[in-house]
PyMOL Python script that loads the backbone (N, CA, C, O; Angstrom):
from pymol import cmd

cmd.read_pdbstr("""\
ATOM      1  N   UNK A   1     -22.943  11.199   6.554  1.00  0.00           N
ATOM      2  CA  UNK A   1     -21.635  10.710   6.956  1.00  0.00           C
ATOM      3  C   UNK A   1     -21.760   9.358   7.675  1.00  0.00           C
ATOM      4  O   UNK A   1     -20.798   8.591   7.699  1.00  0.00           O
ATOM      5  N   UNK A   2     -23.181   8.988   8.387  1.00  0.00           N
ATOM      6  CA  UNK A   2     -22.915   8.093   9.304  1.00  0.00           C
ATOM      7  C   UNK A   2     -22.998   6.957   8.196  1.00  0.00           C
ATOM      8  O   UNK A   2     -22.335   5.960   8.485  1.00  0.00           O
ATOM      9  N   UNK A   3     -23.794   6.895   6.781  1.00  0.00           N
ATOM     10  CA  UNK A   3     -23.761   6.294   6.202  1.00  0.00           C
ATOM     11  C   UNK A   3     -22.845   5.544   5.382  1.00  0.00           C
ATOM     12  O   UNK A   3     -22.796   4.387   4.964  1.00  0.00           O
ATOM     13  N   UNK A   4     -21.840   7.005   5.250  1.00  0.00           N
ATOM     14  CA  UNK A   4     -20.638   6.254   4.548  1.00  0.00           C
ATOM     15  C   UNK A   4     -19.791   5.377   5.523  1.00  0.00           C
ATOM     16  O   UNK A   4     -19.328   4.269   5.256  1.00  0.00           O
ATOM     17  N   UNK A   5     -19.667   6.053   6.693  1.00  0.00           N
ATOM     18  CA  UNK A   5     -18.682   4.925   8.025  1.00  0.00           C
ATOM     19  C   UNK A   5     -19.567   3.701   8.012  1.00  0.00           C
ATOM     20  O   UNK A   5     -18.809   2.734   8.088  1.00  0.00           O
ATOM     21  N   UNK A   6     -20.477   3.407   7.966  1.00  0.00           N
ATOM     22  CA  UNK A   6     -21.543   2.101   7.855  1.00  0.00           C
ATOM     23  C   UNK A   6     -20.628   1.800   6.945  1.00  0.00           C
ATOM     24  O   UNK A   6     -19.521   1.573   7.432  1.00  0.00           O
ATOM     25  N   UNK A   7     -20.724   1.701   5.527  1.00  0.00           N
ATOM     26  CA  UNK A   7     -20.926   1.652   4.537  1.00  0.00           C
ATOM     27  C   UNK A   7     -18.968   0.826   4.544  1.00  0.00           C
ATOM     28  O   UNK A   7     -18.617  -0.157   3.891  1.00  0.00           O
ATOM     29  N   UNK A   8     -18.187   1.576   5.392  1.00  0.00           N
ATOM     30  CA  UNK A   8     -16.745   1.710   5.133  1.00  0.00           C
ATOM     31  C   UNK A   8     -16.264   0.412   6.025  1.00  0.00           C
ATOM     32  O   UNK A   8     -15.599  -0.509   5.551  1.00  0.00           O
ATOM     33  N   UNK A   9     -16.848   0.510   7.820  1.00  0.00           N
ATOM     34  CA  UNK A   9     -17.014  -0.501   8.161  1.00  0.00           C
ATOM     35  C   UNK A   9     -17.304  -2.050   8.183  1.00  0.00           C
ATOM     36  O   UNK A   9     -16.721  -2.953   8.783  1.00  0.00           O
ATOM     37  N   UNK A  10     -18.504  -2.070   7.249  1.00  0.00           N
ATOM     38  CA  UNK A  10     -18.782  -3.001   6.519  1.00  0.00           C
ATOM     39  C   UNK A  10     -17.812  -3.713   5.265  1.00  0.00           C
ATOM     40  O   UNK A  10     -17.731  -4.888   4.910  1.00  0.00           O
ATOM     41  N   UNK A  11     -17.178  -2.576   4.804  1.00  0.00           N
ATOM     42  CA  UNK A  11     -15.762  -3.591   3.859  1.00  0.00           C
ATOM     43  C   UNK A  11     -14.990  -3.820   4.501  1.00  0.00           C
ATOM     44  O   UNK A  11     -14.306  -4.770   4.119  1.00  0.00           O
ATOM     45  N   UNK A  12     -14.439  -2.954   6.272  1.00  0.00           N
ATOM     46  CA  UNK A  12     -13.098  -3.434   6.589  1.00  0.00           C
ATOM     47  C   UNK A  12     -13.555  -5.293   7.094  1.00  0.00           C
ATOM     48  O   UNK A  12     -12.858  -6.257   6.775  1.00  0.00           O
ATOM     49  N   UNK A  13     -14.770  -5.376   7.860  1.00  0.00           N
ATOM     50  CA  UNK A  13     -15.642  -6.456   8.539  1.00  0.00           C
ATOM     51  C   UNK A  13     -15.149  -7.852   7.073  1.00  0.00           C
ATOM     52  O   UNK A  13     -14.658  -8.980   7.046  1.00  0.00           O
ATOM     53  N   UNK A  14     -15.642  -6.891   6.140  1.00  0.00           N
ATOM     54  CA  UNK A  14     -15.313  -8.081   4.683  1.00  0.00           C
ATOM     55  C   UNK A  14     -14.264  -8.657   5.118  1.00  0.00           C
ATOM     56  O   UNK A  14     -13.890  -9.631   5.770  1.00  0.00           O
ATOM     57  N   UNK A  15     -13.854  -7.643   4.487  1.00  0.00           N
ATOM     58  CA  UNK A  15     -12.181  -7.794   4.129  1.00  0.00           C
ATOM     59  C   UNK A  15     -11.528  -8.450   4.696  1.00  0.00           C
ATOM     60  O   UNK A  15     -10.956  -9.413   4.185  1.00  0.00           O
ATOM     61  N   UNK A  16     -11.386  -7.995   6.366  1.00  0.00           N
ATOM     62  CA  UNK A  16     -11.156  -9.388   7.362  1.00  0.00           C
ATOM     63  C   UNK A  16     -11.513 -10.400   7.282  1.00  0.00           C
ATOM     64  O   UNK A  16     -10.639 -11.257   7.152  1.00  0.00           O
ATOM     65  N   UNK A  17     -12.563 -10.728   7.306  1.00  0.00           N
ATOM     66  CA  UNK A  17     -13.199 -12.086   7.199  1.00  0.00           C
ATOM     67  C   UNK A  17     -12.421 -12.850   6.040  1.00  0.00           C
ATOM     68  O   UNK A  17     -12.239 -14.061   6.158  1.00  0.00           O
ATOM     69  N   UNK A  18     -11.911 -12.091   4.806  1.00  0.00           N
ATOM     70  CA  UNK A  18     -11.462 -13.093   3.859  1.00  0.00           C
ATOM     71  C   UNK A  18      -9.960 -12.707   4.237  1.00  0.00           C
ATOM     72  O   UNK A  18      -9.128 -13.539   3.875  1.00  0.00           O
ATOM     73  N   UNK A  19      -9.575 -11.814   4.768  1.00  0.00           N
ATOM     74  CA  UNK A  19      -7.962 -11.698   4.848  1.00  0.00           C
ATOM     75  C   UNK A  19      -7.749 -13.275   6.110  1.00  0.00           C
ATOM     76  O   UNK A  19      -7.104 -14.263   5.758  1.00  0.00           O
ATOM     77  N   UNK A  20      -8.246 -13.201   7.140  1.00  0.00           N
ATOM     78  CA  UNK A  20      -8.177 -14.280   8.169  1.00  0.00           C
ATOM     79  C   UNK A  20      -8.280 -16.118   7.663  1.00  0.00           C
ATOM     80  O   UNK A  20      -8.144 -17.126   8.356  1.00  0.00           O
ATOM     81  N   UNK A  21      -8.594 -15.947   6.078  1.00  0.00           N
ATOM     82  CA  UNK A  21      -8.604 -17.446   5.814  1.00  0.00           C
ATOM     83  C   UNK A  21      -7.622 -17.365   4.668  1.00  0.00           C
ATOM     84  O   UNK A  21      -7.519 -18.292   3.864  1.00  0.00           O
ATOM     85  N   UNK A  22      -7.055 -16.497   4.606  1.00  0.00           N
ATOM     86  CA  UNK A  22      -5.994 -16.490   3.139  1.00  0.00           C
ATOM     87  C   UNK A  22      -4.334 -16.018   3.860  1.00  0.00           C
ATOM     88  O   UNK A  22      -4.036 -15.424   4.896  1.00  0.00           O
ATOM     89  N   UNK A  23      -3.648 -16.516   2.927  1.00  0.00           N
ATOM     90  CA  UNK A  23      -2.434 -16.471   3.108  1.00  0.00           C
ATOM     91  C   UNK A  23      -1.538 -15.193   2.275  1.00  0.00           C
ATOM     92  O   UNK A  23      -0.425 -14.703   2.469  1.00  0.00           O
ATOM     93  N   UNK A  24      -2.855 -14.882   1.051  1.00  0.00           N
ATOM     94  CA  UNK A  24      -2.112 -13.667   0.544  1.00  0.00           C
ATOM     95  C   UNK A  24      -1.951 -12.491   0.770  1.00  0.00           C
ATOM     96  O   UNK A  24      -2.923 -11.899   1.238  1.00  0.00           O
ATOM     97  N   UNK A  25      -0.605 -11.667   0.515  1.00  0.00           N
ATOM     98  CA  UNK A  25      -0.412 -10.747   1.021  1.00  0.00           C
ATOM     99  C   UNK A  25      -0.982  -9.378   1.335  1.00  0.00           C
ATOM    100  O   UNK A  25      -1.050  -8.613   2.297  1.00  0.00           O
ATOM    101  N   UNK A  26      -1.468  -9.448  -0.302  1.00  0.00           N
ATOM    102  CA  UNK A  26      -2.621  -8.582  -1.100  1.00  0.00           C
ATOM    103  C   UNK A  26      -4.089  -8.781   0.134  1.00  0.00           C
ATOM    104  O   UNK A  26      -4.339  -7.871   0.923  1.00  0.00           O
ATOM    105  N   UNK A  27      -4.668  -9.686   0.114  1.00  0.00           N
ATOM    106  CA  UNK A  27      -5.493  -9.694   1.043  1.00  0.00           C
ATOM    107  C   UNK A  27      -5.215  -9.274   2.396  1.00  0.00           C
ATOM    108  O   UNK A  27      -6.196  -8.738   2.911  1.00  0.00           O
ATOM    109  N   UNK A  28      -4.133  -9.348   3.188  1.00  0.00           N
ATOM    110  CA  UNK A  28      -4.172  -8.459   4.026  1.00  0.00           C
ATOM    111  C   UNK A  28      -4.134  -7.442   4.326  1.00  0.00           C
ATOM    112  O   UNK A  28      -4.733  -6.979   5.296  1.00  0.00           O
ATOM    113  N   UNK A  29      -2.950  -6.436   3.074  1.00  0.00           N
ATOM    114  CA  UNK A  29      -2.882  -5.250   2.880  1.00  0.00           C
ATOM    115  C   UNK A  29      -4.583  -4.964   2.912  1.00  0.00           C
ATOM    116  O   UNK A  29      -5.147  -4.407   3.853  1.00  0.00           O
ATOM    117  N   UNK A  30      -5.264  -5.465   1.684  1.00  0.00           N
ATOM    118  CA  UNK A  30      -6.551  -4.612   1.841  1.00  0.00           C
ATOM    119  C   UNK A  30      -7.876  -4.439   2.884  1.00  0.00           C
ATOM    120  O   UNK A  30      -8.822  -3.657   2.784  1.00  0.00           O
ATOM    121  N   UNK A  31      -7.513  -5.755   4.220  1.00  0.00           N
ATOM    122  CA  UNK A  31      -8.028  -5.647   5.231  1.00  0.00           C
ATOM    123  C   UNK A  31      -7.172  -3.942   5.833  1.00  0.00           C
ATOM    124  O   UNK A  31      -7.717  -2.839   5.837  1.00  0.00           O
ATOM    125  N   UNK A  32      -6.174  -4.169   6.143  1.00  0.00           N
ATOM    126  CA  UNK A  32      -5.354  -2.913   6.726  1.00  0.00           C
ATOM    127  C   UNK A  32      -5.809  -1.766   5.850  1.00  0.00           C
ATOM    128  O   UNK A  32      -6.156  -0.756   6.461  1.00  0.00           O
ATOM    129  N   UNK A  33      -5.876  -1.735   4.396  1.00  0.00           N
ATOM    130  CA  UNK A  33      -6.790  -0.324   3.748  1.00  0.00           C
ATOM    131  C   UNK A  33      -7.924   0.061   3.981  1.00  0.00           C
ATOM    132  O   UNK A  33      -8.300   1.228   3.868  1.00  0.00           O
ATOM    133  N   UNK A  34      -8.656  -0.960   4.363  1.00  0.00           N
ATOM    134  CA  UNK A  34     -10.321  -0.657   4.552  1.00  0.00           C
ATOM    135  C   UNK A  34     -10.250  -0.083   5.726  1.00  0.00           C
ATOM    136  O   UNK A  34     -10.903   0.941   5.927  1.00  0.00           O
ATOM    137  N   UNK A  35      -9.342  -0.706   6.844  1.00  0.00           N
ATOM    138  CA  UNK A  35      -9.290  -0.422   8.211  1.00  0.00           C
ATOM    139  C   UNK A  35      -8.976   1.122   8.322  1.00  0.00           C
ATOM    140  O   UNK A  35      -9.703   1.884   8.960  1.00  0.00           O
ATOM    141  N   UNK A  36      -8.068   1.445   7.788  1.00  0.00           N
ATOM    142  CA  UNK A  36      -7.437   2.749   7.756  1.00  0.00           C
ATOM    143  C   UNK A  36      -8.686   3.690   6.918  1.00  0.00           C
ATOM    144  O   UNK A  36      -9.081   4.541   7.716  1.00  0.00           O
ATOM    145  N   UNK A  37      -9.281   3.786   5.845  1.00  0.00           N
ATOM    146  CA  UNK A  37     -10.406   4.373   5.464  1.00  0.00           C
ATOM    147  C   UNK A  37     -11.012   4.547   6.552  1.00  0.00           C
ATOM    148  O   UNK A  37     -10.890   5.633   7.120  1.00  0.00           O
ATOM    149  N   UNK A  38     -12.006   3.275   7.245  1.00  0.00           N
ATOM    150  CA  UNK A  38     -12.900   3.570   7.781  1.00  0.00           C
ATOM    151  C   UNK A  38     -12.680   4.501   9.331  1.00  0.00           C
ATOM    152  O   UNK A  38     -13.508   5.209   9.906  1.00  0.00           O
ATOM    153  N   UNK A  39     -11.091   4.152   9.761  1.00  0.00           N
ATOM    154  CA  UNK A  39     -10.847   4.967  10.820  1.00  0.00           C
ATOM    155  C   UNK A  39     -10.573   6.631  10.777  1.00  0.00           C
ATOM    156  O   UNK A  39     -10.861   7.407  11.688  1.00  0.00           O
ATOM    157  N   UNK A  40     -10.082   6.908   9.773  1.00  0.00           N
ATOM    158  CA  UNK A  40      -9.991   7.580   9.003  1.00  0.00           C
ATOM    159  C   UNK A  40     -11.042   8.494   8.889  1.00  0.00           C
ATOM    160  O   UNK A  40     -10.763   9.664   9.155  1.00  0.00           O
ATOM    161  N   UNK A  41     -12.296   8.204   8.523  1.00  0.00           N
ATOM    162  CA  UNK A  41     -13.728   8.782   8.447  1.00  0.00           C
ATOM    163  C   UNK A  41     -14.087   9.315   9.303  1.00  0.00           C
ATOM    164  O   UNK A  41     -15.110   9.971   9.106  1.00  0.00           O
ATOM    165  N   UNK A  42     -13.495   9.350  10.684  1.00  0.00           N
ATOM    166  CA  UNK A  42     -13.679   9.548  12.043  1.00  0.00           C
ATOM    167  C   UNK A  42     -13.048  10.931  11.899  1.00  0.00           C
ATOM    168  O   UNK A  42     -13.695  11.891  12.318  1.00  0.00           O
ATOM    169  N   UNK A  43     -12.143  11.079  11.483  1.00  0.00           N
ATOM    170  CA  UNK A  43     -11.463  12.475  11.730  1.00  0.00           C
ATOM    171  C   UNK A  43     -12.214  13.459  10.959  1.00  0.00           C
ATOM    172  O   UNK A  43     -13.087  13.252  10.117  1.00  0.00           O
ATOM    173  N   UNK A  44     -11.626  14.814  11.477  1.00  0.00           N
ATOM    174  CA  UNK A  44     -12.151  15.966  10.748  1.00  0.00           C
ATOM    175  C   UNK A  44     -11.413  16.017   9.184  1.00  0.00           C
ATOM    176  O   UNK A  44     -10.682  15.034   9.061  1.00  0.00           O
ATOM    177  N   UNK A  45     -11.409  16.822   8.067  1.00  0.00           N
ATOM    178  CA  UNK A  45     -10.900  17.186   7.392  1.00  0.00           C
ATOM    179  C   UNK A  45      -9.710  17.349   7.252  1.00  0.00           C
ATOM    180  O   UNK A  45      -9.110  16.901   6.275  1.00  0.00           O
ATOM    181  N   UNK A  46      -9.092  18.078   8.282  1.00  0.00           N
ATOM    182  CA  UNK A  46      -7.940  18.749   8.361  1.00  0.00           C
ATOM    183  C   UNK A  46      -6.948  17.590   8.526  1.00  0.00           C
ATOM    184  O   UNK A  46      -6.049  17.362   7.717  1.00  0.00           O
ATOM    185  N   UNK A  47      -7.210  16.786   9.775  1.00  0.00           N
ATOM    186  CA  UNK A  47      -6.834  15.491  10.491  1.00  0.00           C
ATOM    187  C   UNK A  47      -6.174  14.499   9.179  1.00  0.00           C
ATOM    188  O   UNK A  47      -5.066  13.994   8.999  1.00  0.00           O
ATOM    189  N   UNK A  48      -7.374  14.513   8.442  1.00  0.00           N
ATOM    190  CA  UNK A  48      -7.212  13.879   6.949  1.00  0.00           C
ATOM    191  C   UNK A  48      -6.113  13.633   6.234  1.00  0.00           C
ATOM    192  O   UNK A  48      -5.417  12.688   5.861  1.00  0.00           O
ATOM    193  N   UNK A  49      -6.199  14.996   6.152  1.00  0.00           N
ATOM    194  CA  UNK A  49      -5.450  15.820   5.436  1.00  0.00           C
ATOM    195  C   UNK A  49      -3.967  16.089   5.508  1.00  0.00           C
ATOM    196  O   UNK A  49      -3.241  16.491   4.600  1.00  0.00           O
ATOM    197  N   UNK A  50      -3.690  15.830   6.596  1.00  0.00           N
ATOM    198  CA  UNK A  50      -2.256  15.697   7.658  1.00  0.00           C
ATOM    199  C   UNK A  50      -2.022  14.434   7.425  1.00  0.00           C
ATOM    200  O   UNK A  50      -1.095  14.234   6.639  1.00  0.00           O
ATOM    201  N   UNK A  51      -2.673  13.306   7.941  1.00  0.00           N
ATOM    202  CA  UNK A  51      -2.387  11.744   7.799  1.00  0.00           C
ATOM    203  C   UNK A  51      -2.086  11.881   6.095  1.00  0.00           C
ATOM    204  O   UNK A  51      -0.856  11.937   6.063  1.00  0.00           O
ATOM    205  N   UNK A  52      -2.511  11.953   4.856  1.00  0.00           N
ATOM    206  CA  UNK A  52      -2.757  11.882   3.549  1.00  0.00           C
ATOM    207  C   UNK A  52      -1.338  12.222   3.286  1.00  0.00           C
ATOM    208  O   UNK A  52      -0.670  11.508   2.538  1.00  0.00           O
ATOM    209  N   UNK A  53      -0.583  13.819   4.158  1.00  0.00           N
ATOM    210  CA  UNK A  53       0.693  14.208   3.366  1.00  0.00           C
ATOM    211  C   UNK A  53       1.552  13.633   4.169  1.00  0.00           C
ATOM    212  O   UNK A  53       2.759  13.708   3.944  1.00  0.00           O
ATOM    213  N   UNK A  54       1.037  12.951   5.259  1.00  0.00           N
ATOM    214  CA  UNK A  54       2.511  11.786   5.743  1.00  0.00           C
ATOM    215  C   UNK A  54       2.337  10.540   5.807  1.00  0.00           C
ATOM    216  O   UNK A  54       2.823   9.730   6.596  1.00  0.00           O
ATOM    217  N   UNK A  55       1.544  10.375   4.853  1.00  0.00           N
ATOM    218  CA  UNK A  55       1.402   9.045   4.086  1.00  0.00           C
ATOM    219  C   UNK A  55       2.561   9.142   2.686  1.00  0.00           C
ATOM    220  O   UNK A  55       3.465   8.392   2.318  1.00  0.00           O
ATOM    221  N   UNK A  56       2.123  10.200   2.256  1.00  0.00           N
ATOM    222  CA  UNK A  56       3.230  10.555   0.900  1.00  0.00           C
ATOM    223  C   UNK A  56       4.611  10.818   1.423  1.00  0.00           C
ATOM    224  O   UNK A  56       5.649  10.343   0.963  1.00  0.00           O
ATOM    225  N   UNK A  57       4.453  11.916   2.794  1.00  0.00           N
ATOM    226  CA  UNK A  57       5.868  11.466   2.682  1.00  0.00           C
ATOM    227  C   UNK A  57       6.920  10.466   2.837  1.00  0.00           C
ATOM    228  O   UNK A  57       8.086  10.425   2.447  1.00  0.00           O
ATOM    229  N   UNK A  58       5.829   9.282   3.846  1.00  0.00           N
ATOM    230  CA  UNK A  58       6.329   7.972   4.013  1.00  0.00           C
ATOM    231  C   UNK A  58       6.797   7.163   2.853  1.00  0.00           C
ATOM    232  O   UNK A  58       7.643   6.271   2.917  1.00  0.00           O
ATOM    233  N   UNK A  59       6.146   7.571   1.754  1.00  0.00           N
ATOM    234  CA  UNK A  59       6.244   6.618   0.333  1.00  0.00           C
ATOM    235  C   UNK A  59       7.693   7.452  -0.126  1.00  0.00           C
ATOM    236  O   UNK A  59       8.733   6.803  -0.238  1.00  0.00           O
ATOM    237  N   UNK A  60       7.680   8.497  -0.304  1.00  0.00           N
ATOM    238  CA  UNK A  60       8.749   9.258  -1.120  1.00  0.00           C
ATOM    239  C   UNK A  60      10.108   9.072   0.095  1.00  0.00           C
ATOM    240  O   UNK A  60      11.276   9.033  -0.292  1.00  0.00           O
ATOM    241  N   UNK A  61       9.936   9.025   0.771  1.00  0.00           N
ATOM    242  CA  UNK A  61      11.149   8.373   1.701  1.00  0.00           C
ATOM    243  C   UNK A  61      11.625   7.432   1.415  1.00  0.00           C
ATOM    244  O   UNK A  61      12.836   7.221   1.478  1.00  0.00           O
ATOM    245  N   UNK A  62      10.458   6.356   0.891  1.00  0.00           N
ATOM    246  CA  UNK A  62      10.989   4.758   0.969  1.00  0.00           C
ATOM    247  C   UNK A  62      11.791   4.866  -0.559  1.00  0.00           C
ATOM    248  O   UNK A  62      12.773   4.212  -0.911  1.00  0.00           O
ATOM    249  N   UNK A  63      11.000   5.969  -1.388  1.00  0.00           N
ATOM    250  CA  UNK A  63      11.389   5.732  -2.685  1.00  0.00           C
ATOM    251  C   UNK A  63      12.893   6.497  -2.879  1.00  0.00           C
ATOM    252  O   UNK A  63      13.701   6.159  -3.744  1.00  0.00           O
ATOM    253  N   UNK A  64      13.077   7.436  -2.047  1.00  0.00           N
ATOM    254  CA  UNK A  64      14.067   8.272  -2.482  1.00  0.00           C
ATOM    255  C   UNK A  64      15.409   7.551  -2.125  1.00  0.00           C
ATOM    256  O   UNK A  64      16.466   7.695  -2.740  1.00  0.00           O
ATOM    257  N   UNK A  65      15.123   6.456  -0.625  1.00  0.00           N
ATOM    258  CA  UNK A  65      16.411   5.329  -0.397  1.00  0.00           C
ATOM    259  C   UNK A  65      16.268   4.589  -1.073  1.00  0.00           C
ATOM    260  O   UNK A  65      17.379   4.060  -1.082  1.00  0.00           O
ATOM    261  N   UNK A  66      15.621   4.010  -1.810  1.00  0.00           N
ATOM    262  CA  UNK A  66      15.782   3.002  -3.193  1.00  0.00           C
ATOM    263  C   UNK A  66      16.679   3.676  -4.089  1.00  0.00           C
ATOM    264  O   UNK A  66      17.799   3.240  -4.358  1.00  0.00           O
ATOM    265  N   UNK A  67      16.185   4.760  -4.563  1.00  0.00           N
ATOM    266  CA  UNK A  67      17.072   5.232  -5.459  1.00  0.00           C
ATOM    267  C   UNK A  67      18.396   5.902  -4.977  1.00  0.00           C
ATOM    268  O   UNK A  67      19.177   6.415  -5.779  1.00  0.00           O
ATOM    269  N   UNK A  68      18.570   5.881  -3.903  1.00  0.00           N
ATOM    270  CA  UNK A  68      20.151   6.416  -3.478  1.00  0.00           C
ATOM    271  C   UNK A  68      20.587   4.763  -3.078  1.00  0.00           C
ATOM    272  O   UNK A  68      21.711   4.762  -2.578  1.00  0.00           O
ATOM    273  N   UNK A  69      20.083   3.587  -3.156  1.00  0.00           N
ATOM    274  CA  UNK A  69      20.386   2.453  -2.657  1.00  0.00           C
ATOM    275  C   UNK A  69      20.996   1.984  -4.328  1.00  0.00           C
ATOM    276  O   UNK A  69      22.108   1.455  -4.324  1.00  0.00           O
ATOM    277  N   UNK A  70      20.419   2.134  -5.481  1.00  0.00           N
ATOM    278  CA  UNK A  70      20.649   2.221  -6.743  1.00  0.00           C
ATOM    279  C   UNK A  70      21.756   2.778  -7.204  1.00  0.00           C
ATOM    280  O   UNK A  70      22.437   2.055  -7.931  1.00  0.00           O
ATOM    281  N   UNK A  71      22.239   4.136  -6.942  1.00  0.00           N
ATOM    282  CA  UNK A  71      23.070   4.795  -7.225  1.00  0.00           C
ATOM    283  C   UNK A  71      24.121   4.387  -6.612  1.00  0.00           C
ATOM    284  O   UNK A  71      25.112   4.529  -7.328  1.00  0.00           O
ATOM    285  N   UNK A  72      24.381   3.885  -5.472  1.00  0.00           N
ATOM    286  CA  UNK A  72      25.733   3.654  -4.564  1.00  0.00           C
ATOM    287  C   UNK A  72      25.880   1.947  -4.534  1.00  0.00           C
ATOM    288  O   UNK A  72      26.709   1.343  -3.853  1.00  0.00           O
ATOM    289  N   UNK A  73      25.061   1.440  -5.272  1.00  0.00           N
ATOM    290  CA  UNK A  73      25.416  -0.031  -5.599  1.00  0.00           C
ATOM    291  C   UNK A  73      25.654  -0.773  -7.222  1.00  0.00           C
ATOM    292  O   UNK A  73      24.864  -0.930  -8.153  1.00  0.00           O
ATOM    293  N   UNK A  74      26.782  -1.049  -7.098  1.00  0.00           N
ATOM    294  CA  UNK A  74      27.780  -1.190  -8.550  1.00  0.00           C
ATOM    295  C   UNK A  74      27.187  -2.181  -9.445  1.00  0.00           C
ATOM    296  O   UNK A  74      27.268  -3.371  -9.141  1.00  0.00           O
ATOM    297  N   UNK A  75      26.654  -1.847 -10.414  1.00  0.00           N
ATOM    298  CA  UNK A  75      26.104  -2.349 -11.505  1.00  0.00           C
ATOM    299  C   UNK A  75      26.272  -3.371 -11.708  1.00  0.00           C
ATOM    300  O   UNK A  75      27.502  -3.397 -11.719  1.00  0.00           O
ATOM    301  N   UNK A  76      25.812  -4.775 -11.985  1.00  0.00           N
ATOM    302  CA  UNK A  76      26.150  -6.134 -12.201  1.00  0.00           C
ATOM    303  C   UNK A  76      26.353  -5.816 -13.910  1.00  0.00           C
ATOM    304  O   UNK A  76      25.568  -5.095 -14.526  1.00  0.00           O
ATOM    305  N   UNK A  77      27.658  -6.551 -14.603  1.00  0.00           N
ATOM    306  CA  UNK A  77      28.179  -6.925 -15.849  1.00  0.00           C
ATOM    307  C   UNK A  77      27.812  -7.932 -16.025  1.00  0.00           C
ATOM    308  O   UNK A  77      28.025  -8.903 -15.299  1.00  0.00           O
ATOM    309  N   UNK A  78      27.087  -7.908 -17.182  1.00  0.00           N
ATOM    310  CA  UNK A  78      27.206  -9.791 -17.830  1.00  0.00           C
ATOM    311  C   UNK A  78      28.115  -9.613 -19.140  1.00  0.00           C
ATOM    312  O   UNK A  78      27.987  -8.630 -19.870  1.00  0.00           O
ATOM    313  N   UNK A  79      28.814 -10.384 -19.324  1.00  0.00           N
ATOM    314  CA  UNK A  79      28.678 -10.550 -20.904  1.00  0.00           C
ATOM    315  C   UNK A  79      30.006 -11.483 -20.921  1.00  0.00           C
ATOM    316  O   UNK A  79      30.421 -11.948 -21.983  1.00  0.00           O
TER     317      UNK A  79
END
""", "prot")
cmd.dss("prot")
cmd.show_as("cartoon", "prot")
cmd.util.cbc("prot")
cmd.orient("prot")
């Protein structure tokens, strides 16, 4: 295990390093992913496992007001 947190550490360390000279967005998100992995590694299983299903439910939240944001906003006509 200590190998993989080495191992995990070492990409968030990357990742920063190139997120801190770039402007893209993408590059920061994946400093913040590595970060979250490697902190992540720290917990037990269970811990995991909890963060993982309110991670999903965070996504299916965002997605489920999109689509009620869709439904209650009136279709643009062209023609």
């Amino acid at each position: 295990m200590k190998a993989y947190r080495s191992f995990l550490f070492d990409r968030w360390v990357e990742a920063k390093r190139h997120a801190q000279v770039s402007e893209d967005p993408a590059d920061h998100r994946a400093a913040v992913d590595a970060y979250t992995a490697f902190m992540r590694a720290h917990l037990s299983s269970e811990e995991r496992t909890r963060l993982d299903l309110e991670d999903e439910i965070a996504c299916l939240t965002v997605e489920n007001g999109r689509l009620q944001a869709r439904l209650h906003t009136p279709e643009e006509h062209h023609g």
